[in-house]
LOZA-789868 format. One record per residue (C-alpha): residue in one letter; z, x, y. Coordinates in nm, 3 decimals, m for minus. Example, Ala and Ser with C-alpha at 12.3 -4.5 7.8 and 13.67 -1.06 7.14 Angstrom:
<sites>
@residu a; z 0.780; x 1.230; y m0.450 $
@residu s; z 0.714; x 1.367; y m0.106 $
</sites>
This chain:
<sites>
@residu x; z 1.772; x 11.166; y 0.078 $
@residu x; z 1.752; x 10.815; y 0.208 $
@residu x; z 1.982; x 10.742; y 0.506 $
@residu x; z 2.159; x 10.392; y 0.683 $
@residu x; z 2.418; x 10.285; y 0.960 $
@residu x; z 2.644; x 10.001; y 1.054 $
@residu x; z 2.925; x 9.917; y 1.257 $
@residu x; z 3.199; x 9.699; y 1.264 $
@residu x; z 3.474; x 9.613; y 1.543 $
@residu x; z 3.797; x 9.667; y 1.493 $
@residu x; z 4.071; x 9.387; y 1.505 $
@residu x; z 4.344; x 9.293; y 1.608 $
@residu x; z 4.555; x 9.015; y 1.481 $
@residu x; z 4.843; x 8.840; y 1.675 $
@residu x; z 5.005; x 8.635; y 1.348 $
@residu x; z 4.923; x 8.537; y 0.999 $
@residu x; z 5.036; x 8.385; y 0.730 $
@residu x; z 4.987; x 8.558; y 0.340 $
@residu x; z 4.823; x 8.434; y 0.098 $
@residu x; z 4.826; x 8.642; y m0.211 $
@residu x; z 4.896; x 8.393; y m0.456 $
@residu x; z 4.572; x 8.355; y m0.656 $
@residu x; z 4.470; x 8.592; y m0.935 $
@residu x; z 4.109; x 8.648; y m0.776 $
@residu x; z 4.108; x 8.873; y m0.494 $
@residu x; z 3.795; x 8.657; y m0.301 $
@residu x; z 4.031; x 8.389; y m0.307 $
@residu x; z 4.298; x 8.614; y m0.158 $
@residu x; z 4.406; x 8.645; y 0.199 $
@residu x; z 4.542; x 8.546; y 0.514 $
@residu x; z 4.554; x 8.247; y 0.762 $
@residu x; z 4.590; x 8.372; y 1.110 $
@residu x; z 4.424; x 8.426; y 1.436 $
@residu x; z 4.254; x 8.775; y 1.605 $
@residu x; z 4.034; x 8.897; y 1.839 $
@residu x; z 3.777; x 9.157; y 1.754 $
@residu x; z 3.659; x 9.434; y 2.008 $
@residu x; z 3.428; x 9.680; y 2.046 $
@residu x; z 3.569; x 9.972; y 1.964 $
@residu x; z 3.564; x 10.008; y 1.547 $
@residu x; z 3.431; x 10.210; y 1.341 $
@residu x; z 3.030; x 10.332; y 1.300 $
@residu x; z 2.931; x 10.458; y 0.938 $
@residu x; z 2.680; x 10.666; y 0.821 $
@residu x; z 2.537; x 10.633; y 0.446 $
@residu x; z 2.356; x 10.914; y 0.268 $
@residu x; z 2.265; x 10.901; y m0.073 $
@residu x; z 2.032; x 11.092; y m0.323 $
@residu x; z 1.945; x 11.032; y m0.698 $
@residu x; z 2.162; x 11.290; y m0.936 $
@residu x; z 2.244; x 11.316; y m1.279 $
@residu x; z 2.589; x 11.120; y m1.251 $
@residu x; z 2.772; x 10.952; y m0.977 $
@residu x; z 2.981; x 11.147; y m0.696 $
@residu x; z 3.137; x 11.004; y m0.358 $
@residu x; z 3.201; x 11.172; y m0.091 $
@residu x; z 3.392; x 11.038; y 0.237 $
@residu x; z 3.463; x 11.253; y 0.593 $
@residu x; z 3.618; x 11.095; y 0.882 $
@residu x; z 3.546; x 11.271; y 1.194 $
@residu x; z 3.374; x 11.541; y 1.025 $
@residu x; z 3.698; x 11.644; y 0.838 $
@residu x; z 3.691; x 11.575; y 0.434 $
@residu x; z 3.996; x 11.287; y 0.387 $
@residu x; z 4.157; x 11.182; y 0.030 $
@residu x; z 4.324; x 10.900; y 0.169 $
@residu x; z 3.941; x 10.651; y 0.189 $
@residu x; z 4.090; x 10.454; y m0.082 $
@residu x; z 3.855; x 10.141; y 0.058 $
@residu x; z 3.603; x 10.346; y 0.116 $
@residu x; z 3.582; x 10.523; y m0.221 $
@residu x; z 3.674; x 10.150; y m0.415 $
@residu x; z 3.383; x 9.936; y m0.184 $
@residu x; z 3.148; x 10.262; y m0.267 $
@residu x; z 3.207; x 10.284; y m0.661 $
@residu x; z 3.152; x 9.893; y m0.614 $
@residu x; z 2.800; x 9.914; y m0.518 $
@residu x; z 2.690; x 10.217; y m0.788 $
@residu x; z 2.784; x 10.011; y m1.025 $
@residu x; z 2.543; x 9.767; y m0.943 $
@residu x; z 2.272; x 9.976; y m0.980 $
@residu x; z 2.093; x 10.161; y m1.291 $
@residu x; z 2.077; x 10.522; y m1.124 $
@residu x; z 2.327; x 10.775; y m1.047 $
@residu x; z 2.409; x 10.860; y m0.699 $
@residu x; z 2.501; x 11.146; y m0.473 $
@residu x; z 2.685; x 10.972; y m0.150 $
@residu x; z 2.820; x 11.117; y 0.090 $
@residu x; z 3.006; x 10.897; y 0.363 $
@residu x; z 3.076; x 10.940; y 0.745 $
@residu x; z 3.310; x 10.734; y 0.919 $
@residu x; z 3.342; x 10.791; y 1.285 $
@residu x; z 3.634; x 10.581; y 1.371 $
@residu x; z 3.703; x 10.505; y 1.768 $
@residu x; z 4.025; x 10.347; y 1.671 $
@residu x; z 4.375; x 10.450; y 1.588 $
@residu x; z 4.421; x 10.430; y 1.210 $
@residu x; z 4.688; x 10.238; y 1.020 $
@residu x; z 4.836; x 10.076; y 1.403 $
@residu x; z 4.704; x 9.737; y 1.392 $
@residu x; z 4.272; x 9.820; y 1.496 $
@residu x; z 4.209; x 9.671; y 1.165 $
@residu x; z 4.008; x 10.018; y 1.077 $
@residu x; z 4.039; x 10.031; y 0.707 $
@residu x; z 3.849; x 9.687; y 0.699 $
@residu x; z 3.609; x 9.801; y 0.946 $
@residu x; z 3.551; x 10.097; y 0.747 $
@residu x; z 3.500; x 9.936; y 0.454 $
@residu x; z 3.269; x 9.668; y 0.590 $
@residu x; z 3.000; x 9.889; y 0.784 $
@residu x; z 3.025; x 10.125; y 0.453 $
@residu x; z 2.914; x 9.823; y 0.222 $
@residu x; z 2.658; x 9.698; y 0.515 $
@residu x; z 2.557; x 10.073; y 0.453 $
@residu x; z 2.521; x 10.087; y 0.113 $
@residu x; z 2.355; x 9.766; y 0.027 $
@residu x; z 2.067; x 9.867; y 0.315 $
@residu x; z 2.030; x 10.201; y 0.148 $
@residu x; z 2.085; x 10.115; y m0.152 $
@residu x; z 1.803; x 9.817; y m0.118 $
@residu x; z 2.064; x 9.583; y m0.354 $
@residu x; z 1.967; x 9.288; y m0.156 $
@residu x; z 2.284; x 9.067; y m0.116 $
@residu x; z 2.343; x 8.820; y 0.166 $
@residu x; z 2.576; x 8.963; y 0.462 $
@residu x; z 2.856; x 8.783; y 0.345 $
@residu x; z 2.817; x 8.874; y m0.040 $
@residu x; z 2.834; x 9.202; y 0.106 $
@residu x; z 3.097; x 9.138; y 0.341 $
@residu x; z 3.310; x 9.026; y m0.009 $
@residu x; z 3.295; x 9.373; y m0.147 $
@residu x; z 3.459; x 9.503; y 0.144 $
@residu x; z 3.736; x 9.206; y 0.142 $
@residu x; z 3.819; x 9.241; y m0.221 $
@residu x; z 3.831; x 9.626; y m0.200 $
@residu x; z 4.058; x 9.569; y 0.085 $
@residu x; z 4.264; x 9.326; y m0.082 $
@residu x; z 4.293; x 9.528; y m0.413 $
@residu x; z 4.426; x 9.807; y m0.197 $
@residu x; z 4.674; x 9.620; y m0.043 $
@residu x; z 4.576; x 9.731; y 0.299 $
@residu x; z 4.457; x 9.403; y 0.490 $
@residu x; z 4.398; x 9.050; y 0.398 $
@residu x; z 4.221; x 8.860; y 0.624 $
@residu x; z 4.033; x 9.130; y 0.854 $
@residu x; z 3.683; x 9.194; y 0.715 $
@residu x; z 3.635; x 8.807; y 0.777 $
@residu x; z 3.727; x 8.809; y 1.150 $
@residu x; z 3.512; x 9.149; y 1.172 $
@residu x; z 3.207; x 8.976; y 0.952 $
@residu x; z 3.208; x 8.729; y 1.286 $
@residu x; z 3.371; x 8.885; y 1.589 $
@residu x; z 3.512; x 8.690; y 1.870 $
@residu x; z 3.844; x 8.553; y 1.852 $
@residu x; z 3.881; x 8.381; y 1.549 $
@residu x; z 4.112; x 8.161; y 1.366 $
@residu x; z 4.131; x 8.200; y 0.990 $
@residu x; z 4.219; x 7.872; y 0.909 $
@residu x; z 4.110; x 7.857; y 0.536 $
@residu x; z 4.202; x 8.168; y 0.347 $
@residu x; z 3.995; x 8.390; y 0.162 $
@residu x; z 3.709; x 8.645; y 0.131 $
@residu x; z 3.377; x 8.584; y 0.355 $
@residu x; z 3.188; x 8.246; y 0.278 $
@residu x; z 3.518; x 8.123; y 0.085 $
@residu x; z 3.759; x 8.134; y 0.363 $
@residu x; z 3.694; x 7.929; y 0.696 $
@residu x; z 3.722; x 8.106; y 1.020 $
@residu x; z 3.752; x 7.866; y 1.417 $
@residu x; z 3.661; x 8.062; y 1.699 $
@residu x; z 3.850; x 8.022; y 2.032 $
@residu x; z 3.642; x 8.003; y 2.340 $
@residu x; z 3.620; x 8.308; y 2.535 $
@residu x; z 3.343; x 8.544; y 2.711 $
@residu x; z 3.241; x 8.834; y 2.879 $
@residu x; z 3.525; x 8.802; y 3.147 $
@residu x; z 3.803; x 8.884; y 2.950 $
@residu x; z 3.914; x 9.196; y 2.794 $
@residu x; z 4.165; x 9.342; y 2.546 $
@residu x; z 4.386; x 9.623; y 2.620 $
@residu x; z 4.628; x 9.801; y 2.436 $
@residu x; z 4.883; x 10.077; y 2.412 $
@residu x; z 4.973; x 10.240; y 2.040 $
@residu x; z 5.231; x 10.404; y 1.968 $
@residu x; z 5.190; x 10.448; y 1.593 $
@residu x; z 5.116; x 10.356; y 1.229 $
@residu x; z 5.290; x 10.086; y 1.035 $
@residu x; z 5.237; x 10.079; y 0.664 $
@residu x; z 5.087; x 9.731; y 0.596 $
@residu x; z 5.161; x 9.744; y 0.231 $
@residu x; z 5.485; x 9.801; y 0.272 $
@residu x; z 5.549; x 9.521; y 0.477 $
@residu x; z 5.304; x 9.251; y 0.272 $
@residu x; z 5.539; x 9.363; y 0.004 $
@residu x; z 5.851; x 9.338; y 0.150 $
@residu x; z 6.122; x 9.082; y 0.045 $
@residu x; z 6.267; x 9.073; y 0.400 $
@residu x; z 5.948; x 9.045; y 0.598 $
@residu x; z 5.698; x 8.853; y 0.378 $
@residu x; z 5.950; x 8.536; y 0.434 $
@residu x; z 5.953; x 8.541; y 0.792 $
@residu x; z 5.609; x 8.595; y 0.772 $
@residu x; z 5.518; x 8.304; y 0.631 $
@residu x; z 5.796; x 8.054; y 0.756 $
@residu x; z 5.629; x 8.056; y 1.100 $
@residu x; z 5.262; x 8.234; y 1.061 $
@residu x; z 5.112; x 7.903; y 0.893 $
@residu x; z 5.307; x 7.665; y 1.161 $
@residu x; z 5.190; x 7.903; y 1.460 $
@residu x; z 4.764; x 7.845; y 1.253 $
@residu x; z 4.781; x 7.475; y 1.269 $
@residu x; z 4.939; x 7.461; y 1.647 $
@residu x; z 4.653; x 7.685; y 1.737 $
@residu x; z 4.378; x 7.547; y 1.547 $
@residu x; z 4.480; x 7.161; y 1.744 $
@residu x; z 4.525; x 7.350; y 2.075 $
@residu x; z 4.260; x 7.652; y 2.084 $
@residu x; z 4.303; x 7.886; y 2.395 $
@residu x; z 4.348; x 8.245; y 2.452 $
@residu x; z 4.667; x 8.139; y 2.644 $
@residu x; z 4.799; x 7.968; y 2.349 $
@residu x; z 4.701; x 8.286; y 2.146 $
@residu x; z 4.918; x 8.493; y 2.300 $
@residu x; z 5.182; x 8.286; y 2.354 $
@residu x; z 5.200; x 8.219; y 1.962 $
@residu x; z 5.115; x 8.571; y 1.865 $
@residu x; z 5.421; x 8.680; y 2.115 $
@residu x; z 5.641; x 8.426; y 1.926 $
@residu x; z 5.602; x 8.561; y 1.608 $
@residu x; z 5.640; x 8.921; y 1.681 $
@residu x; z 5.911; x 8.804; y 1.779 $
@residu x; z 6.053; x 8.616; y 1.500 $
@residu x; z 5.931; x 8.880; y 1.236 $
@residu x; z 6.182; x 9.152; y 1.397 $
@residu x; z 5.947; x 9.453; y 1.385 $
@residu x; z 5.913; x 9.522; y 1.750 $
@residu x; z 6.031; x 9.860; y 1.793 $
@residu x; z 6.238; x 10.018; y 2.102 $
@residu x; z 5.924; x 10.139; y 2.265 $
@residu x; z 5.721; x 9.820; y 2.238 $
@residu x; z 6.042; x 9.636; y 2.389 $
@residu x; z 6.029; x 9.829; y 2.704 $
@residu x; z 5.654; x 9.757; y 2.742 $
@residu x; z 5.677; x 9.381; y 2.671 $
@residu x; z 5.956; x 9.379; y 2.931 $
@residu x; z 5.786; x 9.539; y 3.217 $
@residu x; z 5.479; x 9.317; y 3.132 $
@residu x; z 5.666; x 8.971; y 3.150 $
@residu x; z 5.775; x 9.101; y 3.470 $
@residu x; z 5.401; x 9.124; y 3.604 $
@residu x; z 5.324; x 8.812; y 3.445 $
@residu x; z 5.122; x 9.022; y 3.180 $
@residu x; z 5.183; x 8.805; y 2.817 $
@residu x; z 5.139; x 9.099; y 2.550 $
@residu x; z 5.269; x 9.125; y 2.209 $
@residu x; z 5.262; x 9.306; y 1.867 $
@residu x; z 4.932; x 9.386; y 1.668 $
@residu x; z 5.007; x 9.331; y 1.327 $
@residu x; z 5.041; x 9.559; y 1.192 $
@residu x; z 5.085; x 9.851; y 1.379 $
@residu x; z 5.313; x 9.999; y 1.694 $
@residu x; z 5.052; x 9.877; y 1.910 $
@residu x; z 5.118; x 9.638; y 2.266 $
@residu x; z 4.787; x 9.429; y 2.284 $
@residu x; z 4.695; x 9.178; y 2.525 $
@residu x; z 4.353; x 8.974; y 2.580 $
@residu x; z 4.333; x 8.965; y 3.023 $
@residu x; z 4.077; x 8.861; y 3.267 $
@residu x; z 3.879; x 9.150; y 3.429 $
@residu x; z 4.116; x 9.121; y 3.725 $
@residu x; z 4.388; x 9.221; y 3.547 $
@residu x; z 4.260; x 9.535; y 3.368 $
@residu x; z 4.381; x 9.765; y 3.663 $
@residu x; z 4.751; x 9.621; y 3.651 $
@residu x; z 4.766; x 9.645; y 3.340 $
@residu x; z 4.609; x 9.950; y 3.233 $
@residu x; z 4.901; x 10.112; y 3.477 $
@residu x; z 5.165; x 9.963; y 3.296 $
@residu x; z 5.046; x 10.101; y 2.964 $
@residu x; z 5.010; x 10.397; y 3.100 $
@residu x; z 5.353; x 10.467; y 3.243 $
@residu x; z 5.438; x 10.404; y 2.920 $
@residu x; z 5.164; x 10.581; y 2.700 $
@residu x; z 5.263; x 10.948; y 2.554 $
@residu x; z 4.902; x 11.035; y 2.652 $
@residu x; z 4.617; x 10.857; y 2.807 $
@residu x; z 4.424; x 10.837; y 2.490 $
@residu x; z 4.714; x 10.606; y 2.337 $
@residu x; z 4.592; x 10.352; y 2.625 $
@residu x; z 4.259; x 10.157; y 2.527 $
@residu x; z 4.061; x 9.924; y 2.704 $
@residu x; z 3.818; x 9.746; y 2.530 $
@residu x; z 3.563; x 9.439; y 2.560 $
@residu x; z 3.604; x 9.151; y 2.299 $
@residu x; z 3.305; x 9.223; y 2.056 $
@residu x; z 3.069; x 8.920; y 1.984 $
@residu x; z 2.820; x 9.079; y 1.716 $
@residu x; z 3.064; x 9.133; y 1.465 $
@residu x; z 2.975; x 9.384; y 1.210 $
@residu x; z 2.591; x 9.485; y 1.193 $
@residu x; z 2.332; x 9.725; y 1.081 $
@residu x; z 2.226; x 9.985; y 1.323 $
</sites>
């Protein structure tokens, strides 16, 4: 049984813009601007030769039918190869799933690191990275994350589409800032790329709020923009209001992770403390409250 790991940071984006429009799902995405941090997801590969093809995916140890990236970036890669294949997955994810950690893409892009290692298939990082995106994208879980995790740092995705097709500006930052974050919950990202009353708001401002950012790049400006469209898209909930409001009060500037019931903010190392109590006054438990360093590898073999 041959064996292979890789990781990939989760992210968290403050606003985008969709771009769904073409027919090919590499040319499918998002514009928009995240940070990535280093708490994701770490996936172990093992596969063996068998008489026909077979997939199987745990999270956390527990056997889960909901790896619908997973399974579609895993069928992807056997059928790019001649032999049959027993897989089994492991995902250990170290972020909340479905609130805004961008762990579906993460998933799927340490899986097809994984698999093309183990495998021995021989594609470029980023033709790899594609698999991931377009499994992603056919899935309609996330549009423009597996780019942002390819690179890490905070990123602007100023050109849409899959790795090496879309174009990606990072912001300067460094190893005195950090991102915290209080979640509350899941939001189902399909429902809202697919909904008639939030895809317009969406897109009236997200592409606006890209360009001002791209001229003007600065964490400040980040979160000033990402706390402006939260704000305009109408899905901050009653909880996330009363955390935003004590926040302004300290001076804190937090806003919405889209897409998830998730507070998010990107502070110096100062600031962590202050912070971190806020969230936690709030928190229903102090695992809801994470505190996290802004990841710089973005996604890798381990």
């Amino acid at each position: 049984m041959e064996e292979a790991r890789a990781f990939s940071p989760g992210h968290i984006t403050g606003f985008f813009q969709i771009w769904d429009q073409p027919d090919d799902p590499l040319l499918k995405g998002s514009r928009g601007a995240g940070v990535s941090i280093t708490r994701g997801v770490t996936t172990e590969v093992m596969v063996e030769k068998s008489v026909r093809n077979s997939v199987r995916i745990l999270t956390k140890g527990s056997a889960t039918n909901s790896a619908l990236v997973s399974k579609r970036v895993a069928n992807a890669f056997l059928s790019q190869v001649e032999q049959s294949y027993r897989v089994l997955v492991e995902h250990d994810v170290k972020v909340p799933i479905g609130c805004g950690f961008g762990s579906s893409g993460a998933g799927a892009l340490s899986l097809a690191l994984a698999l093309n290692d183990v495998l021995s298939l021989d594609l470029s990082r980023l033709e790899t990275a594609q698999i991931a995106h377009v499994a992603e994208v056919e899935c309609k879980t996330g549009l423009g994350t597996v780019i942002d995790e390819a690179f890490g740092g905070l990123q602007i995705r100023v050109r849409p589409g899959a790795p090496n097709i879309g174009t990606v500006k990072s912001i300067p930052t460094n190893e005195d800032h950090a991102v915290a974050c209080l979640s509350f919950g899941p939001i189902r990202t399909a429902k809202i790329l697919t909904s008639q009353t939030f895809r317009p708001r969406i897109n009236e401002l997200g592409g606006d709020l890209v360009d001002g950012l791209a001229r003007q790049p600065s964490i400040s400006n980040f979160m000033e923009f990402s706390r402006k469209f939260a704000e305009h898209v109408g899905l901050v909930s009653n909880r996330l209001r009363k955390v935003l409001r004590e926040a302004d009060r300290a001076g804190l500037r937090c806003s919405m992770a889209m897409l998830g019931e998730t507070v998010f903010s990107i502070v110096n190392r100062d600031q962590v403390k202050e912070i971190h109590e806020i969230f936690s006054k709030h928190a229903p438990s102090e695992r809801n409250v994470i505190i996290a360093d802004v990841d710089f590898e973005g996604a890798r073999l381990l």
